[in-house]
N, CA, C and O atoms as a CHARMM CRD file, in Angstrom:
* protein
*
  336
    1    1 UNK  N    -14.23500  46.08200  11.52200 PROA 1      0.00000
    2    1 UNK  CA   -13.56000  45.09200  12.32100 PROA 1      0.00000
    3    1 UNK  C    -14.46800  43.90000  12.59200 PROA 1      0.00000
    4    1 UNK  O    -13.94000  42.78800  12.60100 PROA 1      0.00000
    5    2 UNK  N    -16.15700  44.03800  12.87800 PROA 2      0.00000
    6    2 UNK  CA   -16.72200  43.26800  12.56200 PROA 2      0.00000
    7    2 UNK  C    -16.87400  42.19500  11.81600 PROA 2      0.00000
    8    2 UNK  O    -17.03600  41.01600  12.13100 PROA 2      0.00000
    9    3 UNK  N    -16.79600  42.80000  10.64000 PROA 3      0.00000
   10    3 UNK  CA   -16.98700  42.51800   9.56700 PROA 3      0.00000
   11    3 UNK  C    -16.17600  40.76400   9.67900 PROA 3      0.00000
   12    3 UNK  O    -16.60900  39.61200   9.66600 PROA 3      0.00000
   13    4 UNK  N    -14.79000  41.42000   9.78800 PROA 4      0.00000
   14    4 UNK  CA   -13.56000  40.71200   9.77300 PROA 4      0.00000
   15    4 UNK  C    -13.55400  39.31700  10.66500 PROA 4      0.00000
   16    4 UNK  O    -13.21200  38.16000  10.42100 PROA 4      0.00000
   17    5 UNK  N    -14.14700  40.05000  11.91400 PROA 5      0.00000
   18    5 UNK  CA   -14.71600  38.60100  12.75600 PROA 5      0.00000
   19    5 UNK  C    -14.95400  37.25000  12.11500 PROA 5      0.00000
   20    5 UNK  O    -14.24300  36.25200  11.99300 PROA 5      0.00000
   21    6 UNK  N    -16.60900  37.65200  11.62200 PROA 6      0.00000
   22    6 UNK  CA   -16.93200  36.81100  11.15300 PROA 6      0.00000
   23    6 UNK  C    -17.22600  36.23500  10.23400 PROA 6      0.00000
   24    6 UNK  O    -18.12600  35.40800  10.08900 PROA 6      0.00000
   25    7 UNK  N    -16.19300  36.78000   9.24000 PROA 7      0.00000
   26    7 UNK  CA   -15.23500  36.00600   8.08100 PROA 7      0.00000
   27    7 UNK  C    -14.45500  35.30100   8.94500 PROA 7      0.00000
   28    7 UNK  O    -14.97000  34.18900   9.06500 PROA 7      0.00000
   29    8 UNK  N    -13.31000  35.40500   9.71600 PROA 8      0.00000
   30    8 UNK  CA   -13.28100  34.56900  10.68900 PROA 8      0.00000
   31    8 UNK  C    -13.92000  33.02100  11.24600 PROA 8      0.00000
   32    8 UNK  O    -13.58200  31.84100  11.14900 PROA 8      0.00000
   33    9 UNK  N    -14.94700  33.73200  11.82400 PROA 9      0.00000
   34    9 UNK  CA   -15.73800  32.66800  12.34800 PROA 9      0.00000
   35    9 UNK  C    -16.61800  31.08600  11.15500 PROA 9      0.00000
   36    9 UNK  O    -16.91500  29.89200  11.20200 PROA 9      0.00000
   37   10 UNK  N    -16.64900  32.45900  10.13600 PROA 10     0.00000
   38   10 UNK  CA   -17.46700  31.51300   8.95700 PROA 10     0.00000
   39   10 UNK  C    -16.27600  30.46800   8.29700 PROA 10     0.00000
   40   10 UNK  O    -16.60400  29.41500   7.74900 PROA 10     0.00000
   41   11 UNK  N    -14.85800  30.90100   8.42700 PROA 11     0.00000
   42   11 UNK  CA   -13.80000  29.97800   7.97900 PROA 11     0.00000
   43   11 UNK  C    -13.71200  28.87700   9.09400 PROA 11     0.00000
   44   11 UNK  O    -13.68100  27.68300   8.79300 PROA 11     0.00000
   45   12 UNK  N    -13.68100  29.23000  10.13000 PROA 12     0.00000
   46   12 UNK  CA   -13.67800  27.86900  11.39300 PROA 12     0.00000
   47   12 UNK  C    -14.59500  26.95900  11.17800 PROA 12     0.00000
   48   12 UNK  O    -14.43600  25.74500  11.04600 PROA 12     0.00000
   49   13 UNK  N    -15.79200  27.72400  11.13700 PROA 13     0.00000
   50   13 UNK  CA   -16.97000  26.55300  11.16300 PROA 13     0.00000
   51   13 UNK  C    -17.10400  25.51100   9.26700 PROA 13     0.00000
   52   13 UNK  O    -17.66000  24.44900   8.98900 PROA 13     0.00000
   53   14 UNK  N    -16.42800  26.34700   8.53700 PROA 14     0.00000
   54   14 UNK  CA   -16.03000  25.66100   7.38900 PROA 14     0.00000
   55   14 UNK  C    -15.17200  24.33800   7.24500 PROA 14     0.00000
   56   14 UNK  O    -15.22700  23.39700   6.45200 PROA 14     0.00000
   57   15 UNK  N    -14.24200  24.67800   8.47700 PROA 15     0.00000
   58   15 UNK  CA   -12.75700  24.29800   8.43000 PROA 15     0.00000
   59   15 UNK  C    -12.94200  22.42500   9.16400 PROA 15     0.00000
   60   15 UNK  O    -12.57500  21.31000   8.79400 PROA 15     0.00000
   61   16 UNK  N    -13.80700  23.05500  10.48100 PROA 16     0.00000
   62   16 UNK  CA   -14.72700  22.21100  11.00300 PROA 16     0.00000
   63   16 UNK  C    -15.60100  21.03800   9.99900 PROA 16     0.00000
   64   16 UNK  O    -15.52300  19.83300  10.23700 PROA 16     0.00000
   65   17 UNK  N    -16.36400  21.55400   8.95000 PROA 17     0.00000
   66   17 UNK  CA   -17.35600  20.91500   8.45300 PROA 17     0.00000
   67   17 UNK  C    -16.80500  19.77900   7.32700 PROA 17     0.00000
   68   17 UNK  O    -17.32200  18.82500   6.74600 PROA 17     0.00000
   69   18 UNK  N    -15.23100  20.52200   7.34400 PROA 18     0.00000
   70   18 UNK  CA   -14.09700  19.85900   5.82200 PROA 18     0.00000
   71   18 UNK  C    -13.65400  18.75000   6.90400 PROA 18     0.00000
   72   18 UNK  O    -14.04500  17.62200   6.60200 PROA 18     0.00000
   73   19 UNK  N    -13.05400  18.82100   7.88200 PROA 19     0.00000
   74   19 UNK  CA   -12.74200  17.93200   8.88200 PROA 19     0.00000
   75   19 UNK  C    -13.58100  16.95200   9.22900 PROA 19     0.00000
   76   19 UNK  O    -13.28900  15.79300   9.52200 PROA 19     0.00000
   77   20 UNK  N    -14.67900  17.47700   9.18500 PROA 20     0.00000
   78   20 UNK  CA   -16.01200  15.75700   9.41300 PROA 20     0.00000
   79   20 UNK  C    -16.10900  15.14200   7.88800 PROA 20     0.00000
   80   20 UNK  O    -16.30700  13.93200   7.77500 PROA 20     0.00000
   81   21 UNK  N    -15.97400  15.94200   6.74800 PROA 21     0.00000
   82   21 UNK  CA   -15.37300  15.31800   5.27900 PROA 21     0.00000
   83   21 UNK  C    -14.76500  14.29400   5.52300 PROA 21     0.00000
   84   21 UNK  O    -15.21300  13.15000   5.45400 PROA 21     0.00000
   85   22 UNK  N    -13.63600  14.64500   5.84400 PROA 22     0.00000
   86   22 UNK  CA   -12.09000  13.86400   6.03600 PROA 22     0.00000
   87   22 UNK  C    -12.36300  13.11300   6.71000 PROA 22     0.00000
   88   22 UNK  O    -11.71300  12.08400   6.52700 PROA 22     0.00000
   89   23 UNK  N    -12.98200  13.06600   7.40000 PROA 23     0.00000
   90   23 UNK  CA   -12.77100  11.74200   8.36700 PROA 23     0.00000
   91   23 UNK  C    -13.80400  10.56800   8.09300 PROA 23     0.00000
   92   23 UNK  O    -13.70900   9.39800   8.46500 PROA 23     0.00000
   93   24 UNK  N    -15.21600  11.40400   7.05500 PROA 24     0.00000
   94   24 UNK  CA   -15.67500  10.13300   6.46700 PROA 24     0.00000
   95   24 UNK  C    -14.95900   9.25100   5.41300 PROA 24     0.00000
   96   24 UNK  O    -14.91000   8.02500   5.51900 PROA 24     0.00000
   97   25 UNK  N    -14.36700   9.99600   4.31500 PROA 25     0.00000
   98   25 UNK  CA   -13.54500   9.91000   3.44000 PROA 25     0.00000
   99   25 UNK  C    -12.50500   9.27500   3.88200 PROA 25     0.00000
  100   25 UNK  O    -12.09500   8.46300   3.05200 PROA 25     0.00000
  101   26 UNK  N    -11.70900   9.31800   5.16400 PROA 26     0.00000
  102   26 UNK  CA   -10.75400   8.52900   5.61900 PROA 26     0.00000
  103   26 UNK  C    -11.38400   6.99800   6.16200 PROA 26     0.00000
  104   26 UNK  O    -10.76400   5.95600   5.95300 PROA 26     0.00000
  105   27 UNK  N    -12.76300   7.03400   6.91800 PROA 27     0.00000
  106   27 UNK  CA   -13.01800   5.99900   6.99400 PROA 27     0.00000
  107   27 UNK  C    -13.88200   4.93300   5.81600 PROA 27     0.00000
  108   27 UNK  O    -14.21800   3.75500   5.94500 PROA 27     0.00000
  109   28 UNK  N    -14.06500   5.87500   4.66900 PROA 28     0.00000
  110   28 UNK  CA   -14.20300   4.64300   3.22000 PROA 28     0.00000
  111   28 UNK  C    -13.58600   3.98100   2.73800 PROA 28     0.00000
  112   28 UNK  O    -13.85100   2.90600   2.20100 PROA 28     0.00000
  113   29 UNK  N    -12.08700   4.83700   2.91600 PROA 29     0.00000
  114   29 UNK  CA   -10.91500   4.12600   2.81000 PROA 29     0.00000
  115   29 UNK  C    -10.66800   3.08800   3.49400 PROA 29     0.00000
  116   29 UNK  O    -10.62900   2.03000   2.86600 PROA 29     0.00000
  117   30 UNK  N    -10.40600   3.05000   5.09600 PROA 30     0.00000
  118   30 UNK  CA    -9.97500   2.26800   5.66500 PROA 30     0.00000
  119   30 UNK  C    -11.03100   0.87200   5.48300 PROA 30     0.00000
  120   30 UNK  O    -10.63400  -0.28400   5.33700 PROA 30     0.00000
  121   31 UNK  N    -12.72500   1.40600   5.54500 PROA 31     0.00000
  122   31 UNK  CA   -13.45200   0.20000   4.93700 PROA 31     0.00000
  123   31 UNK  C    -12.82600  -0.70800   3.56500 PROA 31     0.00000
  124   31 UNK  O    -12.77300  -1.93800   3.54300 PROA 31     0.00000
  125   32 UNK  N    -12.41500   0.12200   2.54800 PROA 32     0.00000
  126   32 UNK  CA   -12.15800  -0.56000   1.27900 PROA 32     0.00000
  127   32 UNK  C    -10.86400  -1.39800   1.30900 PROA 32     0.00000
  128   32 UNK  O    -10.58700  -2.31700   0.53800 PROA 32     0.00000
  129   33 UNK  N     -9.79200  -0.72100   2.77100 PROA 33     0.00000
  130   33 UNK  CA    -9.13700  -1.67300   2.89400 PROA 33     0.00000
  131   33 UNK  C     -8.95100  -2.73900   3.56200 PROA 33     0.00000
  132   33 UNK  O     -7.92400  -3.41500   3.62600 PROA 33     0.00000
  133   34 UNK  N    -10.03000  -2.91400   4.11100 PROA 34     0.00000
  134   34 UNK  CA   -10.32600  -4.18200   4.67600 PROA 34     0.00000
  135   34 UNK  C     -9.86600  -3.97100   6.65500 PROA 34     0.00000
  136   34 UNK  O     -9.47800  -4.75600   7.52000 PROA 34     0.00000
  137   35 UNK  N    -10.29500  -2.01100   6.61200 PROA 35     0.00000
  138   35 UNK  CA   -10.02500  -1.25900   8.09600 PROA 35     0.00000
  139   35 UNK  C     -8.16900  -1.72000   8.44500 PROA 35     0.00000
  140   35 UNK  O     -7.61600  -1.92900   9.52500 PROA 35     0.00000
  141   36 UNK  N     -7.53400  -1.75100   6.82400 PROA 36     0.00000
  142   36 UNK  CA    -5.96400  -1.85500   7.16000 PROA 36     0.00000
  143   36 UNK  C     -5.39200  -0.64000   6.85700 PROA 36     0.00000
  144   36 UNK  O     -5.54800  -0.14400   5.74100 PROA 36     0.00000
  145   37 UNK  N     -4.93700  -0.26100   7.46500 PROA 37     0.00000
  146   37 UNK  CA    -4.33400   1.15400   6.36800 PROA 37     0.00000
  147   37 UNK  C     -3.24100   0.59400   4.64500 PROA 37     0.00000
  148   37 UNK  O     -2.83600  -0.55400   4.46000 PROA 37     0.00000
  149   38 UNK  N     -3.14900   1.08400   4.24200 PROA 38     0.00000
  150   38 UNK  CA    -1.74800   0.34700   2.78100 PROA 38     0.00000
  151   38 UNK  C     -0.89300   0.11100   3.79600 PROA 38     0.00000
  152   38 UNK  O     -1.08300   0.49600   4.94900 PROA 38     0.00000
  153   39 UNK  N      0.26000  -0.64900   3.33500 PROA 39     0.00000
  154   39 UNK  CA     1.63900  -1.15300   3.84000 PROA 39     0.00000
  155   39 UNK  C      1.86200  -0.37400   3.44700 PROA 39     0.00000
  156   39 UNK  O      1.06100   0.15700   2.67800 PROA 39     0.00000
  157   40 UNK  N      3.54300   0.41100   3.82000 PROA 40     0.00000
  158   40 UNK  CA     4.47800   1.49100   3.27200 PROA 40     0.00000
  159   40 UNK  C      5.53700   0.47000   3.77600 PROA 40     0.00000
  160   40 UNK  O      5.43300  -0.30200   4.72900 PROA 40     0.00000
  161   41 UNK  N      6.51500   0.62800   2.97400 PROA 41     0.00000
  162   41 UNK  CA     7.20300  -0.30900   2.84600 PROA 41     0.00000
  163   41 UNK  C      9.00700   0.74900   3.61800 PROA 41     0.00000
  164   41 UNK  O      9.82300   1.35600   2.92400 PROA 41     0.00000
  165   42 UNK  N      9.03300   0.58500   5.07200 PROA 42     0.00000
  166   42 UNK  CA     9.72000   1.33500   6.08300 PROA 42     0.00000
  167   42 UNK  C     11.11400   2.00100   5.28200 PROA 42     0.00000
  168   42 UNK  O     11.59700   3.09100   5.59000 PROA 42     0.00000
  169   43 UNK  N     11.62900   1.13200   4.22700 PROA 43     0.00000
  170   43 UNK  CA    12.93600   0.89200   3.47100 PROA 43     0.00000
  171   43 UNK  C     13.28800   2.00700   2.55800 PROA 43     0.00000
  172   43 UNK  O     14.41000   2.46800   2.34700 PROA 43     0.00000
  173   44 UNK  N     11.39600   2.60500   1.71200 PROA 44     0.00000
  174   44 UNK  CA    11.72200   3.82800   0.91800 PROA 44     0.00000
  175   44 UNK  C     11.01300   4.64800   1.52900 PROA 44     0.00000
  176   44 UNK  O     10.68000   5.58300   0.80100 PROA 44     0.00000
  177   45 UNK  N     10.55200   4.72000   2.77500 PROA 45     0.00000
  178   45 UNK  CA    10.15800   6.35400   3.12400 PROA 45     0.00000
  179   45 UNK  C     11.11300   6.40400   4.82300 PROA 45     0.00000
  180   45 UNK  O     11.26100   5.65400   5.78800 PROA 45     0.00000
  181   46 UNK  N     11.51300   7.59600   4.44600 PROA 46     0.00000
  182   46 UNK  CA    12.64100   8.42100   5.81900 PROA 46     0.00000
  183   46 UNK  C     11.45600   8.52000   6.62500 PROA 46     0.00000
  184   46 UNK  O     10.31000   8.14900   6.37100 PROA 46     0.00000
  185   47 UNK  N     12.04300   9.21700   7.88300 PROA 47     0.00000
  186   47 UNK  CA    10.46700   9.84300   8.60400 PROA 47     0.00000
  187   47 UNK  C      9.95500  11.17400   8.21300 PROA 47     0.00000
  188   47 UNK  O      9.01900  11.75000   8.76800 PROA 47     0.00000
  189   48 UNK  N     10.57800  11.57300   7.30900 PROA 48     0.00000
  190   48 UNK  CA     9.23500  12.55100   7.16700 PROA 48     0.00000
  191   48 UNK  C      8.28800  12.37600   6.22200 PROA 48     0.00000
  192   48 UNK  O      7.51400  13.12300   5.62400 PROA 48     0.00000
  193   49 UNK  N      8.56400  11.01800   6.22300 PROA 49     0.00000
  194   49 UNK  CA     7.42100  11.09300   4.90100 PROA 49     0.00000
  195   49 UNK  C      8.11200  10.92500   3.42300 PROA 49     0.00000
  196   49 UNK  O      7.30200  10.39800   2.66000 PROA 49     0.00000
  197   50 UNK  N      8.99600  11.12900   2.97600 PROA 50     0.00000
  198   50 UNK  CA     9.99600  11.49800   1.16500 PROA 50     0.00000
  199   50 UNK  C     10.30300  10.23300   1.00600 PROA 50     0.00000
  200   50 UNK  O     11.32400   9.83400   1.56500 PROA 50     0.00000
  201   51 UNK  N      9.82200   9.67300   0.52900 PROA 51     0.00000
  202   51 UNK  CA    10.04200   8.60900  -0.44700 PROA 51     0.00000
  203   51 UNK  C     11.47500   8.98600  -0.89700 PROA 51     0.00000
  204   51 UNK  O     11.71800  10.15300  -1.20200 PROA 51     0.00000
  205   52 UNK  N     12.42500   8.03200  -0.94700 PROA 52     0.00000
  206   52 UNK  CA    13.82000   7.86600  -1.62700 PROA 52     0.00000
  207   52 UNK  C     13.86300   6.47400  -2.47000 PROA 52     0.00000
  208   52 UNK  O     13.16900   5.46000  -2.41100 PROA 52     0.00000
  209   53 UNK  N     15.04600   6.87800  -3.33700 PROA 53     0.00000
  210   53 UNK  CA    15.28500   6.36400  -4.87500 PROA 53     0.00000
  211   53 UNK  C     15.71900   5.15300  -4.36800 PROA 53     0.00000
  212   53 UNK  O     16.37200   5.18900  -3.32500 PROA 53     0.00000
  213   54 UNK  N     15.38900   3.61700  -5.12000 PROA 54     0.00000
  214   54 UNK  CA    16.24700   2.84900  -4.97000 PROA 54     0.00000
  215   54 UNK  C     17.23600   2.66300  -5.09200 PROA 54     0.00000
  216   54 UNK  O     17.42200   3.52700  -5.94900 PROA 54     0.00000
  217   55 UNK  N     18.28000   2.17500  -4.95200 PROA 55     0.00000
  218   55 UNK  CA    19.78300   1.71900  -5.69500 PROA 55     0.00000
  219   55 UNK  C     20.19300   0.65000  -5.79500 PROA 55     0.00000
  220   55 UNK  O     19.84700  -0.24400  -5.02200 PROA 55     0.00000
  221   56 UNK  N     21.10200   0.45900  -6.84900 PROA 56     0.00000
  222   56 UNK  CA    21.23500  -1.35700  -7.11200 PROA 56     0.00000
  223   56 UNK  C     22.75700  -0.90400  -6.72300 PROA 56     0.00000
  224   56 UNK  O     23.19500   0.24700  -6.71900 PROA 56     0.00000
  225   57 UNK  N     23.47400  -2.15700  -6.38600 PROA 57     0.00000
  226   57 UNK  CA    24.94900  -1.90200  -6.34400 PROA 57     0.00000
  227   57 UNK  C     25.80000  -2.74300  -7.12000 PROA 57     0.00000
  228   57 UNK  O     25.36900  -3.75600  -7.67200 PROA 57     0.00000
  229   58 UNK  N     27.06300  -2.35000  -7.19400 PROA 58     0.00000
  230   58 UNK  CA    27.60100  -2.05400  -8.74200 PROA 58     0.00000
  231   58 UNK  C     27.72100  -4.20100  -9.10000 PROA 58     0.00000
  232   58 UNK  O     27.89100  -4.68100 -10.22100 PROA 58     0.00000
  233   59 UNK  N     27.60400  -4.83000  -8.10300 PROA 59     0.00000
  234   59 UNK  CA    27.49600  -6.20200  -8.17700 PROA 59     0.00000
  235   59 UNK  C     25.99500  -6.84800  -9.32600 PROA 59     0.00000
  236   59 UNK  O     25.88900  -7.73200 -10.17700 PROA 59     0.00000
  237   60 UNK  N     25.03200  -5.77800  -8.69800 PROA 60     0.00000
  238   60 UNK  CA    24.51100  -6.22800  -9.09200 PROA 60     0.00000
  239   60 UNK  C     23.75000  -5.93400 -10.97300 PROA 60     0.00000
  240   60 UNK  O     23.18800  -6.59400 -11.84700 PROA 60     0.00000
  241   61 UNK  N     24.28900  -4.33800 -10.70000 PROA 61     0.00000
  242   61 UNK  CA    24.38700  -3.92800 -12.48300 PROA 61     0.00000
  243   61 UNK  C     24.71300  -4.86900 -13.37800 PROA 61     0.00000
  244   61 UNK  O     24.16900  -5.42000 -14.33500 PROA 61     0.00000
  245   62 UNK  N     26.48200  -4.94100 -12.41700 PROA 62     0.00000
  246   62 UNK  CA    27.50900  -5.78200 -13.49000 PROA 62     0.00000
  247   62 UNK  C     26.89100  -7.01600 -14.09400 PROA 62     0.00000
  248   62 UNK  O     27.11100  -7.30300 -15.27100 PROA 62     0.00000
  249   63 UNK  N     25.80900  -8.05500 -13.00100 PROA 63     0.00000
  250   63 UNK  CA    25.48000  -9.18300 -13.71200 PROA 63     0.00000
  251   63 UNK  C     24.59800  -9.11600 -14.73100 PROA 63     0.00000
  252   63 UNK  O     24.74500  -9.72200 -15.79300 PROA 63     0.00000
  253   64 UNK  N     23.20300  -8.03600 -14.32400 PROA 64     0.00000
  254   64 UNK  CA    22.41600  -7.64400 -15.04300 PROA 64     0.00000
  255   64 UNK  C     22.78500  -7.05600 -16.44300 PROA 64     0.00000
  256   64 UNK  O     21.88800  -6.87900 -17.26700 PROA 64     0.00000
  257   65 UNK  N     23.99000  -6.77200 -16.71000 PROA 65     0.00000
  258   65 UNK  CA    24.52000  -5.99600 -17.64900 PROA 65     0.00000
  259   65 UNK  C     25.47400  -7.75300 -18.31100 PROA 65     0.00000
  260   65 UNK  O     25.59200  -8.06300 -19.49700 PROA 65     0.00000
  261   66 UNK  N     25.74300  -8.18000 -17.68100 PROA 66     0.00000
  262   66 UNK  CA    26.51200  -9.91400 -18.39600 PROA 66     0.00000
  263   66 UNK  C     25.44100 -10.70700 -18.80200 PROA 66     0.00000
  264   66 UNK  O     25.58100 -11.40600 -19.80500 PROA 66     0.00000
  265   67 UNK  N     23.96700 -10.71000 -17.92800 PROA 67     0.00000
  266   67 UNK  CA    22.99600 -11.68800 -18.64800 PROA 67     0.00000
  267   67 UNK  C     22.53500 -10.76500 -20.03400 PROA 67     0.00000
  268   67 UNK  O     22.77400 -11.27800 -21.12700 PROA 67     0.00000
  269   68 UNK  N     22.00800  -9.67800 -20.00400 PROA 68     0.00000
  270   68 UNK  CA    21.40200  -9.01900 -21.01400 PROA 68     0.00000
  271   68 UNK  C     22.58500  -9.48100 -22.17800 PROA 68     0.00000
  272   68 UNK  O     22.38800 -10.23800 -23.12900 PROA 68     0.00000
  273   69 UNK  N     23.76300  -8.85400 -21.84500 PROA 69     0.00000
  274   69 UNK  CA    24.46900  -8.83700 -22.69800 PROA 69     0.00000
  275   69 UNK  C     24.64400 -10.12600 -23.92400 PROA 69     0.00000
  276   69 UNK  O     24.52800 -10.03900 -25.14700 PROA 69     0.00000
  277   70 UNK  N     25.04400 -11.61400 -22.84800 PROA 70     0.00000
  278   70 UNK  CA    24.59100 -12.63400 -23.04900 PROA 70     0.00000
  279   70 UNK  C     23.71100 -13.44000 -24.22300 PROA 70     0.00000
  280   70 UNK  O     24.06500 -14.27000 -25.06000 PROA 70     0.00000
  281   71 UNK  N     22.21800 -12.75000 -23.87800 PROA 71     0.00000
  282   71 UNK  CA    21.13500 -12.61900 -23.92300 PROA 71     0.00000
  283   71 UNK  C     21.25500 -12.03600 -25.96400 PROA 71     0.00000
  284   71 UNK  O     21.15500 -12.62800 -27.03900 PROA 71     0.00000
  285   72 UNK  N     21.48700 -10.74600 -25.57000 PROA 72     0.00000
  286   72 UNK  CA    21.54400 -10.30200 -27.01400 PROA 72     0.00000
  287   72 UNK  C     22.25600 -11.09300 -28.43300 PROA 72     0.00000
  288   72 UNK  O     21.89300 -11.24100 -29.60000 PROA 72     0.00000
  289   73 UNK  N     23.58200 -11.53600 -27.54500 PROA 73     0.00000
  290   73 UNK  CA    24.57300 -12.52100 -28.23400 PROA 73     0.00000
  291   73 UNK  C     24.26400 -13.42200 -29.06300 PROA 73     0.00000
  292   73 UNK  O     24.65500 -13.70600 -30.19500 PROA 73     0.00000
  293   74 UNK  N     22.92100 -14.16600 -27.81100 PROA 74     0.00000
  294   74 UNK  CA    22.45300 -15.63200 -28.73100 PROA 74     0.00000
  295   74 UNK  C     21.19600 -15.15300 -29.85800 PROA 74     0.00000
  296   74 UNK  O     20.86600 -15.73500 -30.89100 PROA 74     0.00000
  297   75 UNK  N     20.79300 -14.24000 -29.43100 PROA 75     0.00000
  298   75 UNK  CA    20.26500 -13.08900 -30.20900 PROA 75     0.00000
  299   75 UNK  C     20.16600 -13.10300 -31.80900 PROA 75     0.00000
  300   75 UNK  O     19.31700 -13.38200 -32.65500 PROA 75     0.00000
  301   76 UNK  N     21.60000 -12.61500 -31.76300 PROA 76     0.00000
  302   76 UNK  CA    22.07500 -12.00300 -32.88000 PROA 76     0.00000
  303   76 UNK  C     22.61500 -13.10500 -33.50000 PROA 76     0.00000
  304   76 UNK  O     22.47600 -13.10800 -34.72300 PROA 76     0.00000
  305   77 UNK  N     23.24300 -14.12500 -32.97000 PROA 77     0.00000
  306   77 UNK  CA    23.83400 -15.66400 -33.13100 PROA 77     0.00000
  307   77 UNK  C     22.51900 -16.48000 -34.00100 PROA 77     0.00000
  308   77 UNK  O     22.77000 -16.81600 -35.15900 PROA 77     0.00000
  309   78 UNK  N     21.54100 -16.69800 -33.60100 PROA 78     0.00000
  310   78 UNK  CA    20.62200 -17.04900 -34.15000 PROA 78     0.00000
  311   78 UNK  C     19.79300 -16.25800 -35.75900 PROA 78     0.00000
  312   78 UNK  O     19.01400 -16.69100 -36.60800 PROA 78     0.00000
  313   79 UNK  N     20.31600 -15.26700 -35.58500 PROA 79     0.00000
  314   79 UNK  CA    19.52600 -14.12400 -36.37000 PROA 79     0.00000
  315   79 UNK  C     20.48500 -14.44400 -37.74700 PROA 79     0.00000
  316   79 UNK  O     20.15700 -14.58800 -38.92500 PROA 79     0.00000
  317   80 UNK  N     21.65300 -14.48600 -37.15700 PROA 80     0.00000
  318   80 UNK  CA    22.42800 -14.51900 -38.37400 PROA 80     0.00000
  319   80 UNK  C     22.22700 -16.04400 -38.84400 PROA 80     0.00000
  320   80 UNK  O     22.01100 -16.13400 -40.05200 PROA 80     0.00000
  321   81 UNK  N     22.25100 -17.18700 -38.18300 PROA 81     0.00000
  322   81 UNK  CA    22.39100 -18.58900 -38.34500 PROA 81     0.00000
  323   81 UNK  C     20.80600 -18.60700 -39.51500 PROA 81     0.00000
  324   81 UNK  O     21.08200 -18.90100 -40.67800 PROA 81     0.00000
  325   82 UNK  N     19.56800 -18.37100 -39.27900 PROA 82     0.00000
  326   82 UNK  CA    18.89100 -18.06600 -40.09500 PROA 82     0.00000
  327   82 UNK  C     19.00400 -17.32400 -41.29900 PROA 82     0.00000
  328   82 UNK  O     18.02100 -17.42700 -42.03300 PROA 82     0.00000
  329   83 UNK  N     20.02400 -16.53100 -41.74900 PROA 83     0.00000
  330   83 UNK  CA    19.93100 -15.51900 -42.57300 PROA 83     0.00000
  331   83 UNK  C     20.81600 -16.16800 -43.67500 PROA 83     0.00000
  332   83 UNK  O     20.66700 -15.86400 -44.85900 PROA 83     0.00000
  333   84 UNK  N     21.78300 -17.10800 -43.23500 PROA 84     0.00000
  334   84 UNK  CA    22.65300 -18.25400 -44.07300 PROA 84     0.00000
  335   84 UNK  C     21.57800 -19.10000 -45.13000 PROA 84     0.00000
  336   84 UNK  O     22.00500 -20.00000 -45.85300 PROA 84     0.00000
């Protein structure tokens, strides 16, 4: 049962020594960022933390999908006008 203790005890004072790690390691960071933390940008993380997917809406596909489209047209318009 001893024994068990201080396995115990030797994990605390470990646990302890990883924790003064971290907190140098956290403050190299905050040095490298100029003592800012990063921006997180409020819009893709919920509160717990999970990042969520963007979404475009169907307005804005549709145009993205009329310029490309567009786009390819004069494309291919040209491709052929050369090939004459």
């Amino acid at each position: 049962m001893e024994d068990s203790m201080d396995i115990v005890v030797a994990l605390r004072q470990e646990e302890v020594k990883l924790q003064r790690q971290l907190k140098g390691i956290q403050g190299a960071i905050l040095a490298l960022n100029g003592s800012h933390p990063a921006p997180v940008s409020s819009k893709l993380v919920n509160p717990n933390g999970v990042s969520r997917k963007r979404t475009m809406s169907a307005a804005g596909r549709a145009r993205i999908s009329k310029l490309t489209k567009a786009r390819w047209a004069k494309f291919r318009a040209e491709k052929a006008k050369r090939a004459k």
